[in-house]
N, CA, C and O atoms as a GROMACS GRO file, in nm:
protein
  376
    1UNK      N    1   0.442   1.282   0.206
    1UNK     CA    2   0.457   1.278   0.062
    1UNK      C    3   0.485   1.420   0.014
    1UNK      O    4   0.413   1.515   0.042
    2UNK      N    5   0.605   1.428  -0.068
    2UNK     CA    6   0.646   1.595  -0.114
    2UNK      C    7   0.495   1.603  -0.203
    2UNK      O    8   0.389   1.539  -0.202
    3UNK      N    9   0.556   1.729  -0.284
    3UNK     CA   10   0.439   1.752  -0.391
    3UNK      C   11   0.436   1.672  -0.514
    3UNK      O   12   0.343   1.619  -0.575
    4UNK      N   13   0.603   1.677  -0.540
    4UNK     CA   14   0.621   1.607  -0.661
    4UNK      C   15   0.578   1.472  -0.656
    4UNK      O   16   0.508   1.446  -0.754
    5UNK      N   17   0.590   1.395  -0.595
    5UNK     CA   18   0.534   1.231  -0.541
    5UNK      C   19   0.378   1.240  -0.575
    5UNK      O   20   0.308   1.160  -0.638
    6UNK      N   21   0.348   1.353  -0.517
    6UNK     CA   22   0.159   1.333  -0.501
    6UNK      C   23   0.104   1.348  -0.680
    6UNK      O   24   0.011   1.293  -0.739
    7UNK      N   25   0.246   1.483  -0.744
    7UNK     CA   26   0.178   1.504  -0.858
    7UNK      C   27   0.230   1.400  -0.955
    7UNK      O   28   0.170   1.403  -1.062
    8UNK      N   29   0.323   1.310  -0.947
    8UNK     CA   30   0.373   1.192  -1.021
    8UNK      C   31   0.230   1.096  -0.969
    8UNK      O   32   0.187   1.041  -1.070
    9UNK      N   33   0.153   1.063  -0.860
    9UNK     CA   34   0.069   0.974  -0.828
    9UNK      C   35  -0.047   1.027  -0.907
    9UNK      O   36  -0.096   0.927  -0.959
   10UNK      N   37  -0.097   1.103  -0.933
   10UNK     CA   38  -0.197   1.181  -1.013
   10UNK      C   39  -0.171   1.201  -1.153
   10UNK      O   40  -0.254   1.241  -1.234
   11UNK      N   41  -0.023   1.166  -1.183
   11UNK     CA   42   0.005   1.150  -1.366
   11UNK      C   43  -0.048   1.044  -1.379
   11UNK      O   44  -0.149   1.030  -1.448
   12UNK      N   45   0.021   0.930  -1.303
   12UNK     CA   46  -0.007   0.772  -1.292
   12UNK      C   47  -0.154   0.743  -1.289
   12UNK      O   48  -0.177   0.624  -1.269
   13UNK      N   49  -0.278   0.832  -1.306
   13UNK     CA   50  -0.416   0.725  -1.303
   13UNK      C   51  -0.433   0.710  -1.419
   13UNK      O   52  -0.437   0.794  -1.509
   14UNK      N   53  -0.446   0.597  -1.422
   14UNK     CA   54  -0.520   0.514  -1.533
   14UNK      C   55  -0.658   0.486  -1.538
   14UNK      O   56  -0.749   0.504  -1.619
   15UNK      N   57  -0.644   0.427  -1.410
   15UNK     CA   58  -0.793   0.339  -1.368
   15UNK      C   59  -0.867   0.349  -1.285
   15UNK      O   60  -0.896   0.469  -1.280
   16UNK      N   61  -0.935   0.280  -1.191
   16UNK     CA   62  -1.010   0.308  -1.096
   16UNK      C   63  -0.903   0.275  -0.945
   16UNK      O   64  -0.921   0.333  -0.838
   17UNK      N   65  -0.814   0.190  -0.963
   17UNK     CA   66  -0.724   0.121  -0.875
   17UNK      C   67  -0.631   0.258  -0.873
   17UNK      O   68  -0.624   0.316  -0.765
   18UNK      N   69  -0.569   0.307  -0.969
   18UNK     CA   70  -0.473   0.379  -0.948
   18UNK      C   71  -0.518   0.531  -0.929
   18UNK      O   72  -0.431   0.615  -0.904
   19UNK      N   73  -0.650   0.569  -0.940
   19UNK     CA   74  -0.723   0.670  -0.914
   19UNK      C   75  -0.742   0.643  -0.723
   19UNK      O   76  -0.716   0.729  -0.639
   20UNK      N   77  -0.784   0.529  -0.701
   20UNK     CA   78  -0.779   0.488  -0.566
   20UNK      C   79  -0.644   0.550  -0.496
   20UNK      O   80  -0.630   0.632  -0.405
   21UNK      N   81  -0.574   0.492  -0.555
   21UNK     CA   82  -0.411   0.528  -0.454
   21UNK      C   83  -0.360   0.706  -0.492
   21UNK      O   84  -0.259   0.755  -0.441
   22UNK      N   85  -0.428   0.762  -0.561
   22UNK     CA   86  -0.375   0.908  -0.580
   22UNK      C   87  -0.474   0.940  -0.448
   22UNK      O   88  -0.407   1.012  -0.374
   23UNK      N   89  -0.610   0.914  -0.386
   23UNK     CA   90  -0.668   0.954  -0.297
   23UNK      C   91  -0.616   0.925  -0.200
   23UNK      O   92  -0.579   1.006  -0.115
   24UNK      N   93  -0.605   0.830  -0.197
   24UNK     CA   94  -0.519   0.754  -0.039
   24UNK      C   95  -0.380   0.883  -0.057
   24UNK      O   96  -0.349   0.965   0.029
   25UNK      N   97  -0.334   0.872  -0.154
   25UNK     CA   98  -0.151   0.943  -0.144
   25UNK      C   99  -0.218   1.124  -0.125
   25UNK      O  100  -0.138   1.216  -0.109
   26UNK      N  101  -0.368   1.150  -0.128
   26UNK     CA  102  -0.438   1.297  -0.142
   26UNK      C  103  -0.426   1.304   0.032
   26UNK      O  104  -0.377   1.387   0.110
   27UNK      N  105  -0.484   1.198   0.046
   27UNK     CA  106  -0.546   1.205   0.205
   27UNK      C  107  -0.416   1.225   0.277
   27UNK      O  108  -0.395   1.333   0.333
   28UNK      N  109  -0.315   1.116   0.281
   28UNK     CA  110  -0.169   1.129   0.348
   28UNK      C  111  -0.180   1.295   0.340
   28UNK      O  112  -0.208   1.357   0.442
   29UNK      N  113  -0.159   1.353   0.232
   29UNK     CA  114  -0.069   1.490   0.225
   29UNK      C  115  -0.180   1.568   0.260
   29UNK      O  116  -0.147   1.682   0.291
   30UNK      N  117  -0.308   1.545   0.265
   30UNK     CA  118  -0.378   1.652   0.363
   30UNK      C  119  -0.342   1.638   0.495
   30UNK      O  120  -0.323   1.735   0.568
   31UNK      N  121  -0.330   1.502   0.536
   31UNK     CA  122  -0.328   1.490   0.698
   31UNK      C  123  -0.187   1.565   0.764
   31UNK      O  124  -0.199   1.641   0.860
   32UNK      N  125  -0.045   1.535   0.698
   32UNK     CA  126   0.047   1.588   0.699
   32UNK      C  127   0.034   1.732   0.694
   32UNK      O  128   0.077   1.794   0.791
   33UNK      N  129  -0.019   1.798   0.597
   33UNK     CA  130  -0.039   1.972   0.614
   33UNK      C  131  -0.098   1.993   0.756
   33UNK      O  132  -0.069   2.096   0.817
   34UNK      N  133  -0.201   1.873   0.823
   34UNK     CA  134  -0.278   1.985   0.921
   34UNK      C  135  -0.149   1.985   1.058
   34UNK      O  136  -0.180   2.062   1.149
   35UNK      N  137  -0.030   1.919   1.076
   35UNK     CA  138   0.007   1.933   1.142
   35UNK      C  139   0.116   2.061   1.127
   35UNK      O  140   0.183   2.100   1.223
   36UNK      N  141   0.124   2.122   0.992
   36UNK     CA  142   0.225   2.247   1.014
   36UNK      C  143   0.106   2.391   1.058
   36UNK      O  144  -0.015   2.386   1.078
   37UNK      N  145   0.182   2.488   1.060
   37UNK     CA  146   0.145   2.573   1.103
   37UNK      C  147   0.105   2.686   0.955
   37UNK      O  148   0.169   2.696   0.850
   38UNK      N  149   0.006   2.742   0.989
   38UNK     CA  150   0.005   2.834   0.864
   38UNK      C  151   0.076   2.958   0.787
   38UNK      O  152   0.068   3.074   0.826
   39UNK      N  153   0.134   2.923   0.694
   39UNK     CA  154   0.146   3.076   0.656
   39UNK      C  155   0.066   3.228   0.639
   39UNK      O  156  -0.055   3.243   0.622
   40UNK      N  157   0.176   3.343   0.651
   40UNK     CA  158   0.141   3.461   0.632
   40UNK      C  159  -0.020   3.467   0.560
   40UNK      O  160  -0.111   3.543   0.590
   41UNK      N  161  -0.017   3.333   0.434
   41UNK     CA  162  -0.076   3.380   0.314
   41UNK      C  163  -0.235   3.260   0.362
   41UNK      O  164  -0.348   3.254   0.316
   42UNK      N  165  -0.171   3.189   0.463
   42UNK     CA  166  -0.278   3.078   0.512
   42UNK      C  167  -0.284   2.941   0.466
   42UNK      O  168  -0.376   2.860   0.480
   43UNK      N  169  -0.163   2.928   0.404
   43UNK     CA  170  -0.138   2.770   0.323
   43UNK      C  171  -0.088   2.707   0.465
   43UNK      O  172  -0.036   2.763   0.561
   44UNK      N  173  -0.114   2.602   0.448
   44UNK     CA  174  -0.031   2.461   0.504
   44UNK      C  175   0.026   2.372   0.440
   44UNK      O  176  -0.014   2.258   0.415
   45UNK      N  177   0.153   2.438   0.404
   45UNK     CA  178   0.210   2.335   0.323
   45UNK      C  179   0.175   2.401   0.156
   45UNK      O  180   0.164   2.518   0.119
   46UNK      N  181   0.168   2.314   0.103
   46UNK     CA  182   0.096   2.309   0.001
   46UNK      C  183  -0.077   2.319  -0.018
   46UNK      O  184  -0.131   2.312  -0.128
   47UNK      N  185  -0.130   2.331   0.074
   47UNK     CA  186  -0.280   2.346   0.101
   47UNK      C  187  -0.325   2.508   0.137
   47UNK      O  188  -0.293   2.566   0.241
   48UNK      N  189  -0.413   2.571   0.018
   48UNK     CA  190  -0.445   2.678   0.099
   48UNK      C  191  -0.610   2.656   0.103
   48UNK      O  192  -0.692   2.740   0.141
   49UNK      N  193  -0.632   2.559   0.068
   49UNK     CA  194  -0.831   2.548   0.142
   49UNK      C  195  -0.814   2.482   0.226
   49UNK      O  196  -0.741   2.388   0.195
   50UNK      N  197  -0.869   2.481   0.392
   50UNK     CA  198  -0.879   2.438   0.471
   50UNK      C  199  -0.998   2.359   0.522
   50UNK      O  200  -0.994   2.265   0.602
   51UNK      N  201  -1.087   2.403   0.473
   51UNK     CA  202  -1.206   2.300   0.475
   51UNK      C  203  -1.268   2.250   0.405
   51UNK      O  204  -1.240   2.281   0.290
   52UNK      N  205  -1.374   2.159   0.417
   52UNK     CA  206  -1.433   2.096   0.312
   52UNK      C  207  -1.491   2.180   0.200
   52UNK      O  208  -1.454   2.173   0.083
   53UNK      N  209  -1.564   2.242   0.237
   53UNK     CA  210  -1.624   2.343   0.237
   53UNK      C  211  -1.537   2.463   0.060
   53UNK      O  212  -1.580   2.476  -0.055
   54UNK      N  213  -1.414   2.520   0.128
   54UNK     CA  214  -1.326   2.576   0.101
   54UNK      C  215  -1.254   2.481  -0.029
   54UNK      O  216  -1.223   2.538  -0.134
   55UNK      N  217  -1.235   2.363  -0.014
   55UNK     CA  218  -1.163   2.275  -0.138
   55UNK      C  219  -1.290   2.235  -0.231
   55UNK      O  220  -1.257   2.200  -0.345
   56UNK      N  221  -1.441   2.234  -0.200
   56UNK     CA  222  -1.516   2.152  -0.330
   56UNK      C  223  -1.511   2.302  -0.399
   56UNK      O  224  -1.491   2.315  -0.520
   57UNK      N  225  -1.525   2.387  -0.333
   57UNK     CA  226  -1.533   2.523  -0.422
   57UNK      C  227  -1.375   2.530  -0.498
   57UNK      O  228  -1.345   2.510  -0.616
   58UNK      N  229  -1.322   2.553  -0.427
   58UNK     CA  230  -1.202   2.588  -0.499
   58UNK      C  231  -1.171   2.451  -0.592
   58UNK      O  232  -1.065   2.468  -0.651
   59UNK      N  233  -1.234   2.316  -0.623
   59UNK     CA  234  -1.241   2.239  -0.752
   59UNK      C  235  -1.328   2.254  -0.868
   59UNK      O  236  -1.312   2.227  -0.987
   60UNK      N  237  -1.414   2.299  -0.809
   60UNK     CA  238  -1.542   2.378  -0.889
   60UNK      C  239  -1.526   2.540  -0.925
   60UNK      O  240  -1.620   2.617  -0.946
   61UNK      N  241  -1.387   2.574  -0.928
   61UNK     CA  242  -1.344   2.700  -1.001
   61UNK      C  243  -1.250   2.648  -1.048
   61UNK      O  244  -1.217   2.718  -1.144
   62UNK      N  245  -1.172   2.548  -1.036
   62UNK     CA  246  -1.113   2.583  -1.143
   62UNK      C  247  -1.106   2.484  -1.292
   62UNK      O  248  -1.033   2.486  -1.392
   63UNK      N  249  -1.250   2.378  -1.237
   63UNK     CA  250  -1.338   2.329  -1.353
   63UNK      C  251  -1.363   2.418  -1.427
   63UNK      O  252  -1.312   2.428  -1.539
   64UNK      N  253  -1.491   2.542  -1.353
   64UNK     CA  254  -1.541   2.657  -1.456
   64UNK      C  255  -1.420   2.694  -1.516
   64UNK      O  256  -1.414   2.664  -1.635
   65UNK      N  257  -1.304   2.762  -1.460
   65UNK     CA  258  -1.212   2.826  -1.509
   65UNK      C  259  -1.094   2.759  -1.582
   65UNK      O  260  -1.004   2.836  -1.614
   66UNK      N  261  -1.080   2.648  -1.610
   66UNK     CA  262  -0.986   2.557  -1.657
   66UNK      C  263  -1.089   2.468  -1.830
   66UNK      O  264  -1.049   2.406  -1.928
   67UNK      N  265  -1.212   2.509  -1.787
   67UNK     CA  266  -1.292   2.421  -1.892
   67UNK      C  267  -1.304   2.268  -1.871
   67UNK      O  268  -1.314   2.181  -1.957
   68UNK      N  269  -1.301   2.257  -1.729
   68UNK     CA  270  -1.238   2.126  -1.693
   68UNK      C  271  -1.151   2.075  -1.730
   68UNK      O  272  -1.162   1.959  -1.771
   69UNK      N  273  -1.035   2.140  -1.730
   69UNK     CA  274  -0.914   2.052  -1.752
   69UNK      C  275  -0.877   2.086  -1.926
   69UNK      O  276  -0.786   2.021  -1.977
   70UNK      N  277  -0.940   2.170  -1.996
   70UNK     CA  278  -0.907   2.178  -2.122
   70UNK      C  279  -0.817   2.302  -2.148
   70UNK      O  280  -0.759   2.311  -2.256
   71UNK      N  281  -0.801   2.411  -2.041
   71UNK     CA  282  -0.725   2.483  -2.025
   71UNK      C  283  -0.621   2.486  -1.872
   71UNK      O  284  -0.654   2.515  -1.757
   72UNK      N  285  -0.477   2.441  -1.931
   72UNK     CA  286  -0.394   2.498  -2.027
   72UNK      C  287  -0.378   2.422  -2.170
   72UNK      O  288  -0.347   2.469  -2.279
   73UNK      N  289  -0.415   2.262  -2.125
   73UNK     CA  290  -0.450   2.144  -2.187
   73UNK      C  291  -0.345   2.106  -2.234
   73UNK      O  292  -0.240   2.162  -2.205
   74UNK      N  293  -0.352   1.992  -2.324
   74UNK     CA  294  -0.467   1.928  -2.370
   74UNK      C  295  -0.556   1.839  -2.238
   74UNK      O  296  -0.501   1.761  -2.159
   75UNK      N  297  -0.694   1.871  -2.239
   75UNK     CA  298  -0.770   1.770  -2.154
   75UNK      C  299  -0.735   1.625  -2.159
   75UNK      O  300  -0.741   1.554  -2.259
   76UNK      N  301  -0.703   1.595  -2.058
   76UNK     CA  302  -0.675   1.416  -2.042
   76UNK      C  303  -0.818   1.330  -2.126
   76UNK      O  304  -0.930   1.378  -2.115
   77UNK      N  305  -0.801   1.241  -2.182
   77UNK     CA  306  -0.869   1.190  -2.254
   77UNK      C  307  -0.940   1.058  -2.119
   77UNK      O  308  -1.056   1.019  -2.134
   78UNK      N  309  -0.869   1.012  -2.018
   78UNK     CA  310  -0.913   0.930  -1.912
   78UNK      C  311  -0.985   1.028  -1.830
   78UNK      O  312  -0.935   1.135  -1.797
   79UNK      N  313  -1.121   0.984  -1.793
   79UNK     CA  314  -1.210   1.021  -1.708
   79UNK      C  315  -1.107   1.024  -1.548
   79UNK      O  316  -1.078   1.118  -1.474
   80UNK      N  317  -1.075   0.887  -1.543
   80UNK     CA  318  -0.996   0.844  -1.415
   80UNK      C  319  -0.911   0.990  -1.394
   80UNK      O  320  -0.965   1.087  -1.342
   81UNK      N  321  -0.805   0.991  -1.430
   81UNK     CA  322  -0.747   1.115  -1.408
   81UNK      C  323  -0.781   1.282  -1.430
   81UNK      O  324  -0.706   1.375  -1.399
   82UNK      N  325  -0.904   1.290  -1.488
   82UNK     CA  326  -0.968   1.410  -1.535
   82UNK      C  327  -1.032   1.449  -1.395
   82UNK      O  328  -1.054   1.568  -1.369
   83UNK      N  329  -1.066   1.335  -1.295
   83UNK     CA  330  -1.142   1.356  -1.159
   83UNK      C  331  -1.006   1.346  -1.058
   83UNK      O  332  -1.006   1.410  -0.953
   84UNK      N  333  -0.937   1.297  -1.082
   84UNK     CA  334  -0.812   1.297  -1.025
   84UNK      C  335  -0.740   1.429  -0.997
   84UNK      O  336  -0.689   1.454  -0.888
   85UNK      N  337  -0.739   1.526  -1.121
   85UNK     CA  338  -0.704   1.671  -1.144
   85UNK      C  339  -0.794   1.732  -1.053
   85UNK      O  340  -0.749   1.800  -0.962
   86UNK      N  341  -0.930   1.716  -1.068
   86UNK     CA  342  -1.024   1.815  -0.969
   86UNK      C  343  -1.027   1.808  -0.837
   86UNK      O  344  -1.072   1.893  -0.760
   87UNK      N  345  -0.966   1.681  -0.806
   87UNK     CA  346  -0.901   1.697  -0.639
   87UNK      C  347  -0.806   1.759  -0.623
   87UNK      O  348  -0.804   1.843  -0.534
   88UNK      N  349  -0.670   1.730  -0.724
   88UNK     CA  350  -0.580   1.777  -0.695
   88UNK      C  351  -0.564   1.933  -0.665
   88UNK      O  352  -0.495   2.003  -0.591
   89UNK      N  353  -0.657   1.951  -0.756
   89UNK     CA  354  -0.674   2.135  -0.788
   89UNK      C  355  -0.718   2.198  -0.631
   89UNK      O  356  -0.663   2.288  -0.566
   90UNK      N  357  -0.851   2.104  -0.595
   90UNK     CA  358  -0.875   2.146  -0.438
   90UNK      C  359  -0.763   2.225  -0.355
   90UNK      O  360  -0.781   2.338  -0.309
   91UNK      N  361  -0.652   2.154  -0.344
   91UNK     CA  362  -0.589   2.152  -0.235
   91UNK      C  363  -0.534   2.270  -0.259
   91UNK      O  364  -0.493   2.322  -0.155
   92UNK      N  365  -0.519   2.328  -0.349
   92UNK     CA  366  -0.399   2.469  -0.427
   92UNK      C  367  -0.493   2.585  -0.450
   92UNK      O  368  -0.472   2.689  -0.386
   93UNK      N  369  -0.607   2.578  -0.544
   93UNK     CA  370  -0.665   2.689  -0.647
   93UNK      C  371  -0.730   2.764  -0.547
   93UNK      O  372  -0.792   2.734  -0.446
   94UNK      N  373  -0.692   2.892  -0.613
   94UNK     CA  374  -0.770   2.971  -0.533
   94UNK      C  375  -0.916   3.040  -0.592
   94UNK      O  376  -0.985   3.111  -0.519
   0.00000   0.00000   0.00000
């Protein structure tokens, strides 16, 4: 799954069903990164946290630092996709 696909699947939650399939379409594009090799900078792909470890933190900065989602904003008014964003963020924020 490119990026754009994953971040069109993560516009798309509505609900709990379609919050479901942005994880499933999360998981694909983690599994896919672990097979490239890393960059200079330590990304795979589009992934620069590599472990568990490494992605709840890096969602939990950029909650603190985003206001959860209210900066650049506007905050999504659906919960569904407001938790949807804090995965997504995992995989990137540093």
């Amino acid at each position: 799954m490119t990026g754009d696909a994953l971040f069109k699947t993560l516009e798309a939650v509505t609900d709990e069903a379609s919050f479901i399939r942005f994880v499933e379409a999360l998981a694909v594009d983690r599994e896919a990164s672990d097979s490239l090799a890393p960059s200079a900078d330590g990304f795979r792909g589009e992934w620069a946290n590599q472990t568990i470890g490494q992605f709840l933190a890096a969602s939990s900065a950029w909650a603190t630092d985003s206001g959860f989602g209210q900066r650049p904003g506007p905050k999504p008014d659906n919960s569904w996709q407001l938790f949807a964003m804090f995965l997504y963020a995992g995989r990137g924020y540093e």
